[in-house]
TORLUM-784242 format. One record per residue (C-alpha): x, y, z; residue in one letter. Coordinates in steps of 0.5 Angstrom, whole numbers. Last residue first. Layout:
N
((X; Y; Z); 'A')
...
//
This chain:
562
((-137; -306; -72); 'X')
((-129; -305; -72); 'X')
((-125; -311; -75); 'X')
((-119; -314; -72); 'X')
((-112; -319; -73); 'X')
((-107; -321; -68); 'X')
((-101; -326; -69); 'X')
((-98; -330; -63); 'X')
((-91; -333; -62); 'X')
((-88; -336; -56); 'X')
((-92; -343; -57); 'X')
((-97; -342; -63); 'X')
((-102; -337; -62); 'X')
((-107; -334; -66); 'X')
((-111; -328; -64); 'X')
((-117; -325; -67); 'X')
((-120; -318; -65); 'X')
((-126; -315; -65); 'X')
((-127; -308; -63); 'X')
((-134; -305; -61); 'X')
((-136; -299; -61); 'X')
((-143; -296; -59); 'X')
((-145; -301; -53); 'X')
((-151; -300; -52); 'X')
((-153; -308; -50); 'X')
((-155; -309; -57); 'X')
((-148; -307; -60); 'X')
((-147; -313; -55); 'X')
((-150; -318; -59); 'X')
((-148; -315; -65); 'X')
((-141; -316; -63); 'X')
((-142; -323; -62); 'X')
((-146; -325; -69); 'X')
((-144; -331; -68); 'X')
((-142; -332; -76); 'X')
((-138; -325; -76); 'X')
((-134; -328; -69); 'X')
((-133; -335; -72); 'X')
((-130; -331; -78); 'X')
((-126; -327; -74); 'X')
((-122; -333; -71); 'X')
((-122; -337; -77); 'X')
((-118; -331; -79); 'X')
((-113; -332; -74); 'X')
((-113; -338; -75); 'X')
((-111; -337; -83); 'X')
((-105; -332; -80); 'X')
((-102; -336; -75); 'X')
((-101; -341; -80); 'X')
((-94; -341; -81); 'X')
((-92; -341; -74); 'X')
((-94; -349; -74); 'X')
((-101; -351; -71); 'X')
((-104; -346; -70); 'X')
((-108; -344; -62); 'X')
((-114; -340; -63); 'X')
((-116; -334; -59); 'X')
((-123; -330; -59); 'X')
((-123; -323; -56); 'X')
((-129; -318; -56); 'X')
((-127; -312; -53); 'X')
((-132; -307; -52); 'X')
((-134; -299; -52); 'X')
((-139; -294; -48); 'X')
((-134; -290; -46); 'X')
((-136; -291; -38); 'X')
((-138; -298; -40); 'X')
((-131; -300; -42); 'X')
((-133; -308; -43); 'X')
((-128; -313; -44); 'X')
((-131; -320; -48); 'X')
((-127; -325; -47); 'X')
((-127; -332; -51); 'X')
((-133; -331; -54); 'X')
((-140; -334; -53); 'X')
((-142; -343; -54); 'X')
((-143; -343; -48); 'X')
((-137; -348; -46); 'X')
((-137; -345; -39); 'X')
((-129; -345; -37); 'X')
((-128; -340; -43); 'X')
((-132; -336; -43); 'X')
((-130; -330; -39); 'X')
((-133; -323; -38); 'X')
((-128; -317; -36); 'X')
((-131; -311; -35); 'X')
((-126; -306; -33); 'X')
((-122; -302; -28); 'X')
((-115; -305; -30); 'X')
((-115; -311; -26); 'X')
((-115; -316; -30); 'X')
((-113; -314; -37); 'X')
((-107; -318; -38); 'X')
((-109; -324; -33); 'X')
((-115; -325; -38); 'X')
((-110; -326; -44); 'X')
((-105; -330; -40); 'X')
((-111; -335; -38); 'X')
((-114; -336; -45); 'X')
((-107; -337; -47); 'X')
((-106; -343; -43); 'X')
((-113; -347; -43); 'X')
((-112; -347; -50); 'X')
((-106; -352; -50); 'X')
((-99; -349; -49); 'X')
((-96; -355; -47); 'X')
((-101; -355; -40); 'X')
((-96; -349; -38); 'X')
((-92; -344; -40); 'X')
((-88; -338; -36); 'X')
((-88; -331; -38); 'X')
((-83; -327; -41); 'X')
((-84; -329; -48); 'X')
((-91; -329; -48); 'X')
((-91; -322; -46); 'X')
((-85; -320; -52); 'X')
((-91; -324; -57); 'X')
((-96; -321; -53); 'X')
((-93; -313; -55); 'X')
((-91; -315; -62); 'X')
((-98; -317; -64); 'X')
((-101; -312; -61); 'X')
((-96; -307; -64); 'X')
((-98; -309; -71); 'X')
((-106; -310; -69); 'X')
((-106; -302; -67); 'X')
((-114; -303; -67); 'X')
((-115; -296; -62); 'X')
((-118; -300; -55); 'X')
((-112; -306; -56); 'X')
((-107; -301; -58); 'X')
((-108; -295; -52); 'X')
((-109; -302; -47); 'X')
((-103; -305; -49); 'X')
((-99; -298; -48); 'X')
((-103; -296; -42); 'X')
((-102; -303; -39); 'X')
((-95; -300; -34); 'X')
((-94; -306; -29); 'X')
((-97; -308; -23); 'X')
((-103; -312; -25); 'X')
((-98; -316; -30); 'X')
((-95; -318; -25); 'X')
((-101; -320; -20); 'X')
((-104; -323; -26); 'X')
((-97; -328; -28); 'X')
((-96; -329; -20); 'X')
((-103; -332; -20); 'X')
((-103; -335; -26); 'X')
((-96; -338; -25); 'X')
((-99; -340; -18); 'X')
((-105; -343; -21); 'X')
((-101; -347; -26); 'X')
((-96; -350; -21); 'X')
((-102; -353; -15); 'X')
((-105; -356; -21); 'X')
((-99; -359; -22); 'X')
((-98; -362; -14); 'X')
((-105; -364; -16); 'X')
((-104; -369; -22); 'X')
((-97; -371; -19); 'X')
((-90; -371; -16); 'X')
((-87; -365; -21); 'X')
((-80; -367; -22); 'X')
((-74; -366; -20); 'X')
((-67; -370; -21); 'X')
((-62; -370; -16); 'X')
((-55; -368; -15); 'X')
((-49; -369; -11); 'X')
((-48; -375; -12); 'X')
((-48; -374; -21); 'X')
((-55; -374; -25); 'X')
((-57; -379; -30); 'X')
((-57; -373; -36); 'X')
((-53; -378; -41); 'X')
((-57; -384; -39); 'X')
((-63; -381; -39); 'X')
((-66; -382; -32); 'X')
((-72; -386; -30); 'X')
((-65; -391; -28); 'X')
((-64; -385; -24); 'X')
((-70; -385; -20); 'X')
((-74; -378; -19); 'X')
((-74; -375; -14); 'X')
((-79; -371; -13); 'X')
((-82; -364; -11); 'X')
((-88; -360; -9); 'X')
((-87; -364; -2); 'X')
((-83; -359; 2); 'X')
((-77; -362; 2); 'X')
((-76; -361; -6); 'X')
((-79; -353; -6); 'X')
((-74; -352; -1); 'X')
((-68; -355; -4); 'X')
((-70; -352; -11); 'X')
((-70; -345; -6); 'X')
((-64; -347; -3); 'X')
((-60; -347; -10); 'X')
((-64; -341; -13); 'X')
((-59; -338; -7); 'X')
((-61; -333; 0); 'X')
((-69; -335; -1); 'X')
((-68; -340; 5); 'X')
((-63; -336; 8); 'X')
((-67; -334; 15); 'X')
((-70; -341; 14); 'X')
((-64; -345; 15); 'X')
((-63; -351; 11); 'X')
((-59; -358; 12); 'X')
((-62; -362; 6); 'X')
((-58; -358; 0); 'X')
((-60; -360; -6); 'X')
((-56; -359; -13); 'X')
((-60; -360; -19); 'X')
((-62; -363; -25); 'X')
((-70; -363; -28); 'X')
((-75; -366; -30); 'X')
((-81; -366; -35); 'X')
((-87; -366; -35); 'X')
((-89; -360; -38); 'X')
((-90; -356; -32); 'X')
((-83; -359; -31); 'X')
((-80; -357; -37); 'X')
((-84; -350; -37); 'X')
((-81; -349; -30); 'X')
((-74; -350; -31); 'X')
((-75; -346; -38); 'X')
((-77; -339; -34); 'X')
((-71; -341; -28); 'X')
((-68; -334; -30); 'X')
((-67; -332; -22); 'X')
((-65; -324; -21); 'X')
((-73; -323; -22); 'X')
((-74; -327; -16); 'X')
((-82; -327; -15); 'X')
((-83; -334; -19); 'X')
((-78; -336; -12); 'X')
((-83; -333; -8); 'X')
((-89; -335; -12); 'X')
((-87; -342; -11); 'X')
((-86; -342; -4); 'X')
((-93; -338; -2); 'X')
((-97; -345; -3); 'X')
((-102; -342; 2); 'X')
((-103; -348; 6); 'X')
((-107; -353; 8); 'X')
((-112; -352; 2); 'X')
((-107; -354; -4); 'X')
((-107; -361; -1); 'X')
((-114; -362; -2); 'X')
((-113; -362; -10); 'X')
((-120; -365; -12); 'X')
((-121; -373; -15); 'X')
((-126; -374; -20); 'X')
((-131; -379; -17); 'X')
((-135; -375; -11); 'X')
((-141; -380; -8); 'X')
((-142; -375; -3); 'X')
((-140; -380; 4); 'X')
((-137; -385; 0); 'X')
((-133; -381; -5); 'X')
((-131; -375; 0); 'X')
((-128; -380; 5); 'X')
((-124; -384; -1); 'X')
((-122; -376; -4); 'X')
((-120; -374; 4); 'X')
((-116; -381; 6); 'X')
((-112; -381; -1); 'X')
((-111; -374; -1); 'X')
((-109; -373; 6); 'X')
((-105; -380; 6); 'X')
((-100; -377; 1); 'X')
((-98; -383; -4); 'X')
((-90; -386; -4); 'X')
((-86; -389; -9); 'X')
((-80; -393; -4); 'X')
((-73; -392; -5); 'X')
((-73; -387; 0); 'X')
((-78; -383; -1); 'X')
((-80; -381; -8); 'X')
((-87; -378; -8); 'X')
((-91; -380; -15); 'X')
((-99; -381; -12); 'X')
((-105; -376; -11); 'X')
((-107; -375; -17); 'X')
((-105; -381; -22); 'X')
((-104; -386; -17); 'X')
((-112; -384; -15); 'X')
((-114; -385; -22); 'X')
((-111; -391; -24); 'X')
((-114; -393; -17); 'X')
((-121; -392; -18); 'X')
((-123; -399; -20); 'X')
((-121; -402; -12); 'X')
((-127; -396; -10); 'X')
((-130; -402; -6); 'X')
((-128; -398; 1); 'X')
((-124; -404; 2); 'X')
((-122; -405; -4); 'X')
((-119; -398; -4); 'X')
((-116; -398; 2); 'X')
((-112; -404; 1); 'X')
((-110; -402; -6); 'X')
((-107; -396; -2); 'X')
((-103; -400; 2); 'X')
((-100; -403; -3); 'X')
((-98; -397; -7); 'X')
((-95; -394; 0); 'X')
((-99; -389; 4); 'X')
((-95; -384; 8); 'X')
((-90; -383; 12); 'X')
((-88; -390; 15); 'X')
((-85; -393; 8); 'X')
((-79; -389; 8); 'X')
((-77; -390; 14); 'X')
((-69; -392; 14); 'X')
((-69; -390; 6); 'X')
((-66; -383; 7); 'X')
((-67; -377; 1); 'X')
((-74; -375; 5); 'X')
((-70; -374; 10); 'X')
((-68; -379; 17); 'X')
((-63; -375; 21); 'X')
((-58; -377; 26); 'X')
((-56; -374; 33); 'X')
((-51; -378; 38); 'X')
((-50; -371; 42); 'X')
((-52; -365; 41); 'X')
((-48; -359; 41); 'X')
((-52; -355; 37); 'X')
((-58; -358; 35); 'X')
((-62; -350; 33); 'X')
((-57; -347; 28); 'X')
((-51; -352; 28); 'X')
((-55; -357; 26); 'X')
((-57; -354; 20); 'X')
((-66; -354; 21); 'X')
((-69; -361; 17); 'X')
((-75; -358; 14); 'X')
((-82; -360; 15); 'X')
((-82; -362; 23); 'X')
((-81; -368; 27); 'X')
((-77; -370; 33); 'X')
((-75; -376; 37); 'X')
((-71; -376; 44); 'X')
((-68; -382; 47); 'X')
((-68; -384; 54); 'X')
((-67; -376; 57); 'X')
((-66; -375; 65); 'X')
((-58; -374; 65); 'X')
((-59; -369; 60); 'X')
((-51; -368; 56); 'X')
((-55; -364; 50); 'X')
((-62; -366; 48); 'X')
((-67; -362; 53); 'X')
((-63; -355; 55); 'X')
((-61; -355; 47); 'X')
((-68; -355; 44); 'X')
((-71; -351; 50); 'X')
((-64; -346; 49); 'X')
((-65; -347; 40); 'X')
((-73; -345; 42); 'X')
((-72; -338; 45); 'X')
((-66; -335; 41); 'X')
((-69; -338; 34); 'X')
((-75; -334; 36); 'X')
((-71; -328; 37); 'X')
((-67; -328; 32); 'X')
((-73; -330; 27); 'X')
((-78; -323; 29); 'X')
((-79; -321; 21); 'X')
((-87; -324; 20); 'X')
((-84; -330; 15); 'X')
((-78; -331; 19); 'X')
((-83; -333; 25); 'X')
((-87; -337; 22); 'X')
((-81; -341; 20); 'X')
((-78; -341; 27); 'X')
((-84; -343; 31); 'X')
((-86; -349; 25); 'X')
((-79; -351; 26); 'X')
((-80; -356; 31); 'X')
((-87; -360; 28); 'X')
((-88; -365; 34); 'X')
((-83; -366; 40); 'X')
((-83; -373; 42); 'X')
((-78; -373; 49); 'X')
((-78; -381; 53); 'X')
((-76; -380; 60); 'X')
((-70; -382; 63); 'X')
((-73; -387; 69); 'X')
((-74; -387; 77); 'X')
((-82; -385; 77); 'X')
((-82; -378; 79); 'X')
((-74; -376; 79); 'X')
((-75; -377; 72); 'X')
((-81; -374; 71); 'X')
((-79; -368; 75); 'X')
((-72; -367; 71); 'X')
((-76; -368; 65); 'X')
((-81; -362; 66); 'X')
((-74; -358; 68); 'X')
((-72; -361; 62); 'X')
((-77; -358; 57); 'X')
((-78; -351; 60); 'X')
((-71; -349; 60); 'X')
((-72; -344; 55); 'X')
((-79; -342; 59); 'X')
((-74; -341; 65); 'X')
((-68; -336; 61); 'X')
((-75; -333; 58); 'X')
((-77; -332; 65); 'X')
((-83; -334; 69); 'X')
((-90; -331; 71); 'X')
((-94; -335; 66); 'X')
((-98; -340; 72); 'X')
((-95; -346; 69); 'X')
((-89; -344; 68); 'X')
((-87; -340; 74); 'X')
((-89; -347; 77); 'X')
((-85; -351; 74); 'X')
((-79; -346; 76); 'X')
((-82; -347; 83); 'X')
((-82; -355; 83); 'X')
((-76; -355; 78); 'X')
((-73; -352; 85); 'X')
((-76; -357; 90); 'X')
((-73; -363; 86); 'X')
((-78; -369; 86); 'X')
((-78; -375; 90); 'X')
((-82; -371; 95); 'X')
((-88; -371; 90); 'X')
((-94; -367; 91); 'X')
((-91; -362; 85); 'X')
((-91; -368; 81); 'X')
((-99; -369; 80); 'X')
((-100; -364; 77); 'X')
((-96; -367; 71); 'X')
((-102; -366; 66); 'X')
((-103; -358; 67); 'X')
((-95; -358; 64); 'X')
((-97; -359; 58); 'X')
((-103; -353; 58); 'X')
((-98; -349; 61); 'X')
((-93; -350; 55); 'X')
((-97; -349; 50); 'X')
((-100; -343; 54); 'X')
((-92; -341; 55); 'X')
((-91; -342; 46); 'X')
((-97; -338; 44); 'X')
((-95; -332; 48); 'X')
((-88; -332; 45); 'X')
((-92; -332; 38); 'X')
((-96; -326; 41); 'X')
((-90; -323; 44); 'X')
((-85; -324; 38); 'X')
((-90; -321; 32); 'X')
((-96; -323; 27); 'X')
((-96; -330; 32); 'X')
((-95; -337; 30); 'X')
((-94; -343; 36); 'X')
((-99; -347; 34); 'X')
((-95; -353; 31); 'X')
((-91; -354; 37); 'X')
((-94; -361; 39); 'X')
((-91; -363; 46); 'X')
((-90; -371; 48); 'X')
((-87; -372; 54); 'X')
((-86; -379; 56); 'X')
((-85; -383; 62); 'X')
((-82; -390; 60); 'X')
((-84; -396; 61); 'X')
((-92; -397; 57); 'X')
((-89; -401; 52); 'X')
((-81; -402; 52); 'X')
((-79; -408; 55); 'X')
((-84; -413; 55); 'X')
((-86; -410; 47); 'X')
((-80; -411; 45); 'X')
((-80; -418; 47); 'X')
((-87; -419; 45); 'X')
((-86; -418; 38); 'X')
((-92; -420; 35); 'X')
((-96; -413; 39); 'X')
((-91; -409; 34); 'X')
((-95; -411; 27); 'X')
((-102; -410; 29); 'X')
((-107; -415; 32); 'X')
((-108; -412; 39); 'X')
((-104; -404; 39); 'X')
((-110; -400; 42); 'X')
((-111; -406; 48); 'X')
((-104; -406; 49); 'X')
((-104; -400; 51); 'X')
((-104; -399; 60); 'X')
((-102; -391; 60); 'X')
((-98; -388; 65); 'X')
((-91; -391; 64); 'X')
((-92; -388; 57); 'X')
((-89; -393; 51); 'X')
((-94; -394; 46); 'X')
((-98; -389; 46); 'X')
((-93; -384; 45); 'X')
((-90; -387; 39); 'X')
((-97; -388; 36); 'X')
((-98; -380; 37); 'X')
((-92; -379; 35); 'X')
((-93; -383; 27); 'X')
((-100; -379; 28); 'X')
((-96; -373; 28); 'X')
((-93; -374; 23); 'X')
((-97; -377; 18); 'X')
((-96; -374; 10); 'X')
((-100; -368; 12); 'X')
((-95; -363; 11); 'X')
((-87; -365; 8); 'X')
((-83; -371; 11); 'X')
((-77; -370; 17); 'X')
((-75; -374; 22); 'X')
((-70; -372; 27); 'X')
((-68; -378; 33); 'X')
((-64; -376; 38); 'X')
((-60; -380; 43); 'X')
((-58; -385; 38); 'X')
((-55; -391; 41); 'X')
((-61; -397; 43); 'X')
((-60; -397; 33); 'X')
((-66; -402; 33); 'X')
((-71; -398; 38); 'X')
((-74; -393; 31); 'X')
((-74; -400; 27); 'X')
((-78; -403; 31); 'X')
((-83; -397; 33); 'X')
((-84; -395; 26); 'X')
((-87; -403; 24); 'X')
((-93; -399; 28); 'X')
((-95; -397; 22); 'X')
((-100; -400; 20); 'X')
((-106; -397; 16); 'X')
((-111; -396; 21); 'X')
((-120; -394; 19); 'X')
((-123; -392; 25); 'X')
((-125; -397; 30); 'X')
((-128; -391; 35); 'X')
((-121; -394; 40); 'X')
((-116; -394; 35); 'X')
((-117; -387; 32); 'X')
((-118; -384; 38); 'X')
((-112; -388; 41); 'X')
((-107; -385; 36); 'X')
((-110; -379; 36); 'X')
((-109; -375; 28); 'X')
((-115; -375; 26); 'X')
((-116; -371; 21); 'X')
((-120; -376; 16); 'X')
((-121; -382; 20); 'X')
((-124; -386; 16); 'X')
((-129; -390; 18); 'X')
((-131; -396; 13); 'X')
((-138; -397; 9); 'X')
((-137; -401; 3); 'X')
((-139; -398; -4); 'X')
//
């Protein structure tokens, strides 16, 4: 393997640049951004982790007057167009604020978070405050901000009076790149205080973009794309760039070329069956797009430690709770949609790309929307598509985009599964399991499997889940065996206070018919193991053993007391 630096978590620009770590081009970005001279603001919306704020760190770095950047952009894409580069590179004030850290349990904290943002914006144009060219007013509101003594009419200002003083400054419109712009609104509407939120970030939104004398051209990012009569209102020449639009669809994320660059590079070029089948399948545009996390992360972790099975990185940038929202909503049916998509399938329905967070559980339709903007859905093409479900306009077909995303579906189902189950009446179960009631048993699971969501195409991995979730949490021992291959019951469920067990091996039949022959195979197994007797050692009295077969929906239960 081949020692590269690779900037896992790096999204500096110039950092990047400067320590000769590993850059994927994406300067071509530029270009076509300044093709349409128009549009005043530019919206560009993608899921996490797939480059945003590298993308604007790149745009910064590129045409701040205050900065001498040629060097860091030597040798790629944009420096070969040296008119472009005459006009734009290093010529124009830029202000670039990042809003991802505005978060907070109520508004006053998050509403802190946001002027210490400001202020330490704000620390890095001093120097404006000696300058006869600027106004003495946006003087005296800039200096409110930054010592946090302003209002919150003045703090909605915030962006353009700080563009007012530029402007003056160096006698030109100011270049505005504002990252992640809704992360202040979504957190707000998980912790009850949107109104307010939207209040503040709407009027800093709506004092920068609309009729500003002192704006060249602004470029905004974040994951969704907010109604524009919610935020954007009254903005002029205002175009939006999805997941869904072509015009970038290569500068977000890593495209399969590039990918098997990289891992020729690091001479992992053999791994790219593996790679694509985790980490790639995202539809951007027309392009097929990997997430540039997942592949930086897994490359990284491959030369340093040697690792050769890919990881799920991206489920550990958030809590993934958008799934268990929508699995939550009883009055949504979307049990068969799942299963279909878990299963490898898609599905067909209307998205709608212009969101507002306050309703963004309002429809099943805004929750597939959400779920397709923020990366745990694709589009997939329509010649994919079968030629009788080839999806109208105003529809798309979805589909898990990969290996990961995947993993991410099956351990919230199991996790949405297990709290339910933890949260509802057992005691019916639990009578019957601990009595030897194996009709009634076999009628409970087949109702509860009924309900539930199915994954991996019912393979073992499923049953056992929905098994251990069904006595999770009930005050027992619950011994699994199932991941470890040790040769020991599938589950063993210990009462200590009584001094009784549970000892549980599944099968899976192939055919309803032949439930009950796998079920006494199941029996068999735990007779020629002696599993109960082993446990009867351990001083427990009663033990109940219990063969469970499977075939999808279906399931039989048979027992035998030692």
């Amino acid at each position: 393997m081949k020692e590269i630096r690779l900037p896992v978590g790096v999204s500096d620009f110039r950092k990047i640049r400067e320590e000769g770590s590993y850059y994927i081009d994406k300067t071509g970005l530029i270009e076509e951004l300044l093709k349409t001279k128009d549009t005043e603001v530019t919206l560009i919306t993608r899921p996490r982790r797939f480059g945003k704020t590298l993308a604007m760190s790149m745009l910064a770095h590129f045409f701040d007057i205050r900065e001498d950047s040629a060097v860091l952009f030597q040798g790629l894409k944009v420096s070969e167009n040296k008119e472009l580069c005459g006009r734009w590179m290093n010529r124009y004030p830029v202000l670039f604020i990042s809003f991802k850290d505005i978060d907070g349990r109520d508004f006053s904290i998050a509403y802190e978070r946001l002027q210490g943002q400001l202020v330490e914006v704000f620390k890095k144009f001093d120097y404006l405050l000696k300058s006869d060219l600027v106004n003495e007013e946006d003087k005296r509101v800039f200096s409110l901000i930054k010592s946090e003594n302003a209002n919150q009419g003045q703090v909605s200002r915030a962006l353009s009076v700080l563009m007012s003083m530029l402007a003056a400054y160096y006698g030109k419109p100011v270049i505005l790149l504002l990252d992640e712009y809704d992360v202040p609104v979504a957190k707000a509407n998980l912790n009850g205080y949107y109104r307010e939120m939207l209040d503040v970030i709407k009027g800093m939104l709506s004092t920068a973009l609309k009729d500003n004398p002192s704006l060249q051209f602004a470029v905004v990012s974040g994951c969704l794309r907010i109604t524009k009569e919610s935020i954007f209102t009254g903005t002029n020449n205002f175009t939006t760039d999805t997941i869904s639009d072509r015009r970038y669809d290569e500068y977000f994320g890593f495209t399969n070329k590039e990918v098997k660059r990289l891992l020729l590079d690091a001479g992992l070029e053999e791994r790219l069956e593996l790679v694509q089948q985790w980490y790639d399948g995202y539809r951007f545009g027309d392009m097929d797009i990997y997430c540039p996390w997942d592949v930086l992360n897994y490359v990284d972790r491959a030369l340093v430690q040697g690792m050769e099975k890919p990881q799920n990185f991206w489920a550990n940038t958030s809590d993934n709770a958008v799934i268990g929202q929508f699995l939550d909503r009883t009055d949504f049916d979307v049990t068969e949609k799942f299963e279909t998509l878990l299963s490898g399938g898609y599905i067909i329905e209307a998205i709608n790309e212009s969101l507002t967070y306050d309703f963004l559980t309002s429809s099943e339709e805004n929750l597939w929307s959400l779920l397709y903007m923020t990366g745990y859905l694709t589009r997939v093409k329509k010649e994919d598509a079968k030629d009788s479900e080839r999806p109208e306009d105003k529809y798309t077909a979805l589909r898990i985009p990969n290996a990961e995303v995947q993993d991410i579906f099956r351990k919230s189902v199991v996790e949405w599964f297990n709290k339910k189950a933890a949260n509802s009446d057992r005691q019916e179960l639990f009578h019957a399991l601990w009595n030897g009631e194996t009709e009634k048993l076999t009628k409970l699971l087949s109702d509860l499997l009924f309900d539930t969501i199915s994954f991996h195409d019912y393979a073992e991995s499923f049953y056992h889940a929905f098994v251990t979730g069904l006595v999770a949490g009930a005050g027992y021992i619950v011994e699994s065996n199932y991941e470890n291959g040790l040769g020991r019951p599938d589950i063993v469920i210990k009462d200590r206070s009584s001094r009784r067990a549970l000892v549980i091996e599944a099968k899976i039949a192939s055919s309803k018919e032949r439930l009950d022959k796998e079920c006494r195979a199941a029996l068999l197994q735990i007779e020629k193991k002696e599993y109960a007797r082993k446990i009867e050692r351990s001083g427990f009295h009663k033990v109940i053993c219990y063969g469970i077969a499977f075939y999808k929906k279906d399931c039989m239960v048979k027992s035998l007391e030692k």
